[in-house]
Each structure stands twice: as structure tokens, then as C-alpha cells.
LOZA-265519 format. One line per field, with one value per atom (N, C-alpha, C): residue in one letter; z, y negated, x. Coordinates in pm, 1 decimal. Each point is the difference from the previous one (the first is absolute). Example, Ala and Ser with C-alpha at 12.3 -4.5 7.8 and 13.67 -1.06 7.14 Angstrom:
% residues 2
r	a  a  a  s  s  s;
Z	780.0  0.0  0.0  -72.0  6.0  73.0;
Y	569.0  -119.0  -120.0  -105.0  -119.0  -109.0;
X	1319.0  -89.0  90.0  -35.0  82.0  -77.0;
END
This chain:
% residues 134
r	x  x  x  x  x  x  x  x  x  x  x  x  x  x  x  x  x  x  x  x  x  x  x  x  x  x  x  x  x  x  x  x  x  x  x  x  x  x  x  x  x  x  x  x  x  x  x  x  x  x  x  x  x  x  x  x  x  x  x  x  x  x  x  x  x  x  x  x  x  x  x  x  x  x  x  x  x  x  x  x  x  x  x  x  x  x  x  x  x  x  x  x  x  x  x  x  x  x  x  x  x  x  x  x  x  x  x  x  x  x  x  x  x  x  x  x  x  x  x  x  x  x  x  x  x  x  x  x  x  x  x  x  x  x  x  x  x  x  x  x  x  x  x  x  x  x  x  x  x  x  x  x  x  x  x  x  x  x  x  x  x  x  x  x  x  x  x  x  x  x  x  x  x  x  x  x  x  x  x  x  x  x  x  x  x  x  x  x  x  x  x  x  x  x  x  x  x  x  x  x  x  x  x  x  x  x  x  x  x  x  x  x  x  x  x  x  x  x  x  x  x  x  x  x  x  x  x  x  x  x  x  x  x  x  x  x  x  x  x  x  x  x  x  x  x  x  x  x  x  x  x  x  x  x  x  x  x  x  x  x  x  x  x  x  x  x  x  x  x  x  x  x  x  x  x  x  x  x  x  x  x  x  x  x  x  x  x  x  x  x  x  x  x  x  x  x  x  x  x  x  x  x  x  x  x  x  x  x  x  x  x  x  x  x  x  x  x  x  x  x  x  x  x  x  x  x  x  x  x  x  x  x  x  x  x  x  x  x  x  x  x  x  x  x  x  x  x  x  x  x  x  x  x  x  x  x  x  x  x  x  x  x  x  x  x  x  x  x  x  x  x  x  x  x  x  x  x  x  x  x  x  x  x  x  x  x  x  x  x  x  x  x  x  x  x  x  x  x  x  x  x  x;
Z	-17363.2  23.3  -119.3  -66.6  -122.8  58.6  -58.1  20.1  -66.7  -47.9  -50.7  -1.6  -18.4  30.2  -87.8  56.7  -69.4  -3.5  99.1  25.9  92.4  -71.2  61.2  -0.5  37.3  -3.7  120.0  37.3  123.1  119.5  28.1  148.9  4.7  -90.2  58.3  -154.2  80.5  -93.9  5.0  -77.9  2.9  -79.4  66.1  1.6  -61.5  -77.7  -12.3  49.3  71.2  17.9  4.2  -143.2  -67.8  93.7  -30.1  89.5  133.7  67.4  171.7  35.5  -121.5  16.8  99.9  -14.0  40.3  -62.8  51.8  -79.0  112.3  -50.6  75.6  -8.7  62.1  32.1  73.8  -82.0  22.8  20.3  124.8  27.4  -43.6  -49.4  -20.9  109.0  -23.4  165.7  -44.2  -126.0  -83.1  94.2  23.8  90.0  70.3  43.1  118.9  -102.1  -106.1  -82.8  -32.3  32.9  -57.5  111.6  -94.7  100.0  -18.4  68.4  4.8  -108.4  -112.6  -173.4  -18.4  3.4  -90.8  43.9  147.0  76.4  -81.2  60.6  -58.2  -138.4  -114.6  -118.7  -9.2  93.6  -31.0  36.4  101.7  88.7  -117.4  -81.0  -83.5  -145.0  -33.3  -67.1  -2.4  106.0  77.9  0.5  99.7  -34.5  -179.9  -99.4  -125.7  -26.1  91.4  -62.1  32.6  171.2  63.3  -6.4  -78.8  -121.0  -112.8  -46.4  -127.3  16.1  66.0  81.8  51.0  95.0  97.4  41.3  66.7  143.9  83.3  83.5  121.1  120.4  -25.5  97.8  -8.4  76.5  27.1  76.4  -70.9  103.8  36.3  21.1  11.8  72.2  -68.2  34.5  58.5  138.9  -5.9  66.7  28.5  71.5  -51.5  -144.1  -16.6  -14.6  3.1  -12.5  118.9  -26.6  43.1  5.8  -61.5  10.9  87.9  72.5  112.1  24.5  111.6  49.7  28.8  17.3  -19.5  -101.2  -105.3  -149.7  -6.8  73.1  5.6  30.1  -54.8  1.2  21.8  89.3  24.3  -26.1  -8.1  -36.2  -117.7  -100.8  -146.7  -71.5  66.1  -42.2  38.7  99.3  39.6  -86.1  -57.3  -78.5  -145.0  -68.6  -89.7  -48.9  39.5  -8.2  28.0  120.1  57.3  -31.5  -54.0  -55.4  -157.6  -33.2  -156.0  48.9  118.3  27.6  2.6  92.1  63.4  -94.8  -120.9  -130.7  -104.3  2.1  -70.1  67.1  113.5  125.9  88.2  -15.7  79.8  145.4  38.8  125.5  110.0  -70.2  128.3  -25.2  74.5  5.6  79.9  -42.7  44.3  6.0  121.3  -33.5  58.1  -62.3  44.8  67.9  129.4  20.7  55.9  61.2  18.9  146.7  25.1  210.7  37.0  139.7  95.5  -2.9  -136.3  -6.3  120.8  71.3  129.8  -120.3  -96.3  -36.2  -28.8  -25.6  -37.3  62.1  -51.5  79.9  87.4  -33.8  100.2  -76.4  31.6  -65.5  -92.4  -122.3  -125.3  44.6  -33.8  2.1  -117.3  -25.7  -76.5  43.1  -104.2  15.2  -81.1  98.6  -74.9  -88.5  -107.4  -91.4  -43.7  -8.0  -77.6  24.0  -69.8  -35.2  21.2  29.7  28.1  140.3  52.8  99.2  -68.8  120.1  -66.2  129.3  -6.5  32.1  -19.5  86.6  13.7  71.4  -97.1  -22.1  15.8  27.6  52.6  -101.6  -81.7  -99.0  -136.7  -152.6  -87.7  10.0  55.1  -19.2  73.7  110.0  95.8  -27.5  -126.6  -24.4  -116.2  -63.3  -138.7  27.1  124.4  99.3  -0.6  107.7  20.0  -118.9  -123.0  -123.1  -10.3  -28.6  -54.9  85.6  107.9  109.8  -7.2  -37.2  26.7  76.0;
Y	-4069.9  15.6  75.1  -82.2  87.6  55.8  167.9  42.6  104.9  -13.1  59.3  86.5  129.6  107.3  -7.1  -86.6  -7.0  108.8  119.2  114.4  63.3  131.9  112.6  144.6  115.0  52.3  108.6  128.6  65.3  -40.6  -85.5  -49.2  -87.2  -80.8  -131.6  -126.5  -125.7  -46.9  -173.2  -63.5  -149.4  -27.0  -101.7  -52.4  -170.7  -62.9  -160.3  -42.7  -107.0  -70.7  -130.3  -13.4  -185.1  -70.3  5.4  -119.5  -32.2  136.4  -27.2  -3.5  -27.1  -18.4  103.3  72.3  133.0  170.9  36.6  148.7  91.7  127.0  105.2  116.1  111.9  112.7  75.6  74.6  132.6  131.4  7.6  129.7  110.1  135.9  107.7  75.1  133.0  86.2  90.1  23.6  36.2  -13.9  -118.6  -41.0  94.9  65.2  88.6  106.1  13.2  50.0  -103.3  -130.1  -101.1  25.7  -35.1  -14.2  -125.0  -24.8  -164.1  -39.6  63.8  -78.1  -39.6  135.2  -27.7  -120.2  -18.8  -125.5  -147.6  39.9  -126.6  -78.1  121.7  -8.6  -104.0  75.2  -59.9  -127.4  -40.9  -126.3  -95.3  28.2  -49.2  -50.6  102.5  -15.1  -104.5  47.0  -94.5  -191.7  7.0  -170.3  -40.5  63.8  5.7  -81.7  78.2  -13.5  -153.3  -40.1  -108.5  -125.8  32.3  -84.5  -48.1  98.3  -42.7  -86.7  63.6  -60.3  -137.5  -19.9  -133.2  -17.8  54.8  -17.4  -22.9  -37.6  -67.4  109.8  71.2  132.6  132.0  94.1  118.9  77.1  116.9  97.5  138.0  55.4  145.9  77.9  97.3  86.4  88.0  0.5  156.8  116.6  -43.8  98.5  154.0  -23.2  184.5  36.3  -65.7  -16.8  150.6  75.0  107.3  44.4  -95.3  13.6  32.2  113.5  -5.0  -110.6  -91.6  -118.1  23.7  85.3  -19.6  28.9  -19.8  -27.9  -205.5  -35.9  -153.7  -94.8  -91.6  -86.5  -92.7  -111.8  -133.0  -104.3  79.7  -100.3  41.5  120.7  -39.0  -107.4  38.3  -123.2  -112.8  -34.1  -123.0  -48.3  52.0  -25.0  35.5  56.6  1.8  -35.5  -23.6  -13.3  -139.5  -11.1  -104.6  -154.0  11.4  -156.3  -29.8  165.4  -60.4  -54.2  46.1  -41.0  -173.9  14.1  -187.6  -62.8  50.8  -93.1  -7.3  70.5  -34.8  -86.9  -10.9  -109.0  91.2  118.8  92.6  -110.3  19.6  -111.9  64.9  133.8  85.6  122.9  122.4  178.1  16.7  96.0  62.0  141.4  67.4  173.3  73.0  46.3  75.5  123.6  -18.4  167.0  77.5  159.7  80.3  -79.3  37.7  -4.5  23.6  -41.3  28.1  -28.5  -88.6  -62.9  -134.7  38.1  -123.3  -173.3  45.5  -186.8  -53.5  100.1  -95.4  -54.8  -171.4  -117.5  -33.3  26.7  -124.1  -83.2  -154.4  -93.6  37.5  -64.8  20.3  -45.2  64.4  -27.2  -28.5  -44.3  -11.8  151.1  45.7  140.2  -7.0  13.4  34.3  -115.1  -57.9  -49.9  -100.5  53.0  -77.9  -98.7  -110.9  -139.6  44.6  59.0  -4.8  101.5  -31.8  75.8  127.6  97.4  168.6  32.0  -1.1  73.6  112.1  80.5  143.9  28.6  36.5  28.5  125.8  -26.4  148.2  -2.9  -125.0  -14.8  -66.2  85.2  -89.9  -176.1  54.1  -127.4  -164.0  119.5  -128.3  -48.3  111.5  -33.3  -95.0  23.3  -77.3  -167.0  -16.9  -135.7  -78.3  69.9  -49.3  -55.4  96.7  -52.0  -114.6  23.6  -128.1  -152.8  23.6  -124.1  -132.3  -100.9  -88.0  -64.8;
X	17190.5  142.3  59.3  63.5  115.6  95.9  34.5  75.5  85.9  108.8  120.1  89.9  -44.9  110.1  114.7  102.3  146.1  65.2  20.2  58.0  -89.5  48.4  -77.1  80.9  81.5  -17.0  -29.8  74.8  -54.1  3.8  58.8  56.0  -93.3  -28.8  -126.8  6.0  -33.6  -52.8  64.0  3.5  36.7  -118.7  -79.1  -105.0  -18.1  0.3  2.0  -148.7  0.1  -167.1  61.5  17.2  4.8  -81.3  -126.6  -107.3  53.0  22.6  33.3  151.0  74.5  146.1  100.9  -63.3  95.7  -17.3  122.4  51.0  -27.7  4.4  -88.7  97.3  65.7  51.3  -100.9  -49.3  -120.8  54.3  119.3  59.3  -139.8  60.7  -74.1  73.1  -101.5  16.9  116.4  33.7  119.4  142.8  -2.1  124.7  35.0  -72.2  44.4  169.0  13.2  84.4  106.3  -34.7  125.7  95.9  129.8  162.0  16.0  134.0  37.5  72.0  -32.4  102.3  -137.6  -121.7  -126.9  -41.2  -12.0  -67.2  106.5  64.9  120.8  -21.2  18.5  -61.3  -139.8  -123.7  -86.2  -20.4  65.0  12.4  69.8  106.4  47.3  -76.1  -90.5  -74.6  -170.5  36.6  -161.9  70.5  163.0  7.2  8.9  56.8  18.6  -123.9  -121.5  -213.0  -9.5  77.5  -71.4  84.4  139.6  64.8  -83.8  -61.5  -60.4  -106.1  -100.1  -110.0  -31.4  115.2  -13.1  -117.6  13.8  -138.0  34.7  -62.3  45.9  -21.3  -88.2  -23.4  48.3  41.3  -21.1  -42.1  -70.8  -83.6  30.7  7.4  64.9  -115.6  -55.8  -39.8  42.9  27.2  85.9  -88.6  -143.6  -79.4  18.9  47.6  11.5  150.2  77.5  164.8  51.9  61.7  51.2  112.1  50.0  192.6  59.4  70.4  80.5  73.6  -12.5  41.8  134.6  53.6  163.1  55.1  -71.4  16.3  27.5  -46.0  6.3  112.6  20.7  163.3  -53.5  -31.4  -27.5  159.0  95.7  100.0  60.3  -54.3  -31.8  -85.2  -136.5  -114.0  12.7  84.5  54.3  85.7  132.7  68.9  -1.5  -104.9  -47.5  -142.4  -124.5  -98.5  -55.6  17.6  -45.0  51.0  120.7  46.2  -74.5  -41.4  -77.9  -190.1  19.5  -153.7  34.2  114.1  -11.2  11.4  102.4  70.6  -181.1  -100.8  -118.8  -78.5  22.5  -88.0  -123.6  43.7  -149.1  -9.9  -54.5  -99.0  -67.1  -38.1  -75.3  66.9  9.7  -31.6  -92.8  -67.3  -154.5  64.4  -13.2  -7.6  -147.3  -88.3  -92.2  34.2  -25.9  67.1  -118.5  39.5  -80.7  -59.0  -127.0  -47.7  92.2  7.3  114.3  153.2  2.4  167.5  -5.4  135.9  -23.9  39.6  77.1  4.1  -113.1  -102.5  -164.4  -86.7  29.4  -68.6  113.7  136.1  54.9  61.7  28.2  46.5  60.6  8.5  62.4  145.1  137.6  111.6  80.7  138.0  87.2  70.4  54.2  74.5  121.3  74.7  151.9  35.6  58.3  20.5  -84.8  -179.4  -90.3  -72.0  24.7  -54.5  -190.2  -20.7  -143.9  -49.1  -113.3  -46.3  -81.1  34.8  -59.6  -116.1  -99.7  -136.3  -26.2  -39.1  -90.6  -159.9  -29.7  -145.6  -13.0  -196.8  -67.9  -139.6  2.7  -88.2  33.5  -32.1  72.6  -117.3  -59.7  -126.3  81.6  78.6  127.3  82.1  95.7  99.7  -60.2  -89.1  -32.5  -0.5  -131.2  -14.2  113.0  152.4  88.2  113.7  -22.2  101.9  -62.1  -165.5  -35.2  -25.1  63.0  -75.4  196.8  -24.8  89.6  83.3;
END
């Protein structure tokens, strides 16, 4: 498996894996210090990666992600984020999350806005399976 650290700094990581046609967000445990410009910012910066990229997948790590959750805008990333995913053709979202998140393992859905179905995982070994299965 080739793999590409496009960005990196304290908060986490953008990941390329050419071969398996998807991009990677490697939240760091750092987060726990991000606000909602820094997050925003990075969210901005990360579609910029999966613009360049064109992959057909995404994965999100967020098992170490620590951000206070009412730091979160679903109808920012809706109206900013998510139409640059659909306008590259993304196809899947994968989120790895911590044990005990209730969305892991239920049917993959469409969310908000996006041209593709979003999955949550309790294994990257699952989420990896599911990007790659047709």
C-alpha cells in the first residue's frame, strides 16, 4: 500500500493512497485545542488536498479527534465543503470512529447535500473493505 503524507501539521494529517483510490484525515489528539475557524480552515484545506487528488474515497480518522462538538457546523460543511467533494466525484465517506459510537455498522447513508453515501466504522480494516468494495 503506497502512501502520501500531503499535509501534516498539529491537528492531524491528509493522507493520499493512490493504489486504493482514497484520501485519509488522521485527526491528532491535539484537537482537543481547535475552535471552529481552526476546524473550518482545516476542512477547507483538506477539500483543496481531495481536489487535487481525485479519489474516489474518503476516510476520516477521527478515533483521536477531540474537538469540542459544539465547535461543529453541519450547515457550514454542507454549504461549503461538501459540494467540492460531489463536484470531484468522491463515491464513498468512511469515518473510523472511537468503540461505542452508536452510527457504527449501520447502513451507509446519503447526508445532507452529498452525492455519495457516508459509513461509520469500528475498524480501519472495515472502513478500508467498504471504500474498496463496488
Amino acid at each position: 500500500m503506497t502512501a502520501t503524507v500531503v499535509y501534516e501539521d498539529e491537528w492531524g494529517a491528509m493522507i493520499d493512497y493512490p493504489d486504493d483510490d482514497y484520501v485519509e484525515i488522521r485527526w491528532y489528539d491535539a484537537t482537543a485545542r481547535m475552535d471552529k475557524k481552526m476546524f473550518q480552515r482545516w476542512l477547507e484545506g483538506f477539500a483543496g488536498g481531495v481536489e487535487q487528488c481525485r479519489r474516489s474515497g474518503i476516510l476520516v480518522d477521527a478515533v483521536q479527534f477531540r474537538m469540542d462538538m459544539a465547535n461543529m457546523d453541519g450547515d457550514w460543511r454542507d454549504a461549503n465543503i461538501i459540494p467540492r467533494y460531489n463536484a470531484v466525484g468522491v463515491a464513498k465517506f468512511a469515518f473510523l470512529m472511537p468503540q461505542g459510537m452508536p452510527a457504527i455498522g449501520a447502513d451507509p447513508v446519503f447526508e445532507g447535500p452529498a452525492t455519495y453515501p457516508t459509513a461509520y466504522f469500528g475498524s480501519r480494516a472495515d472502513a478500508r473493505a467498504w471504500l474498496a468494495a463496488t
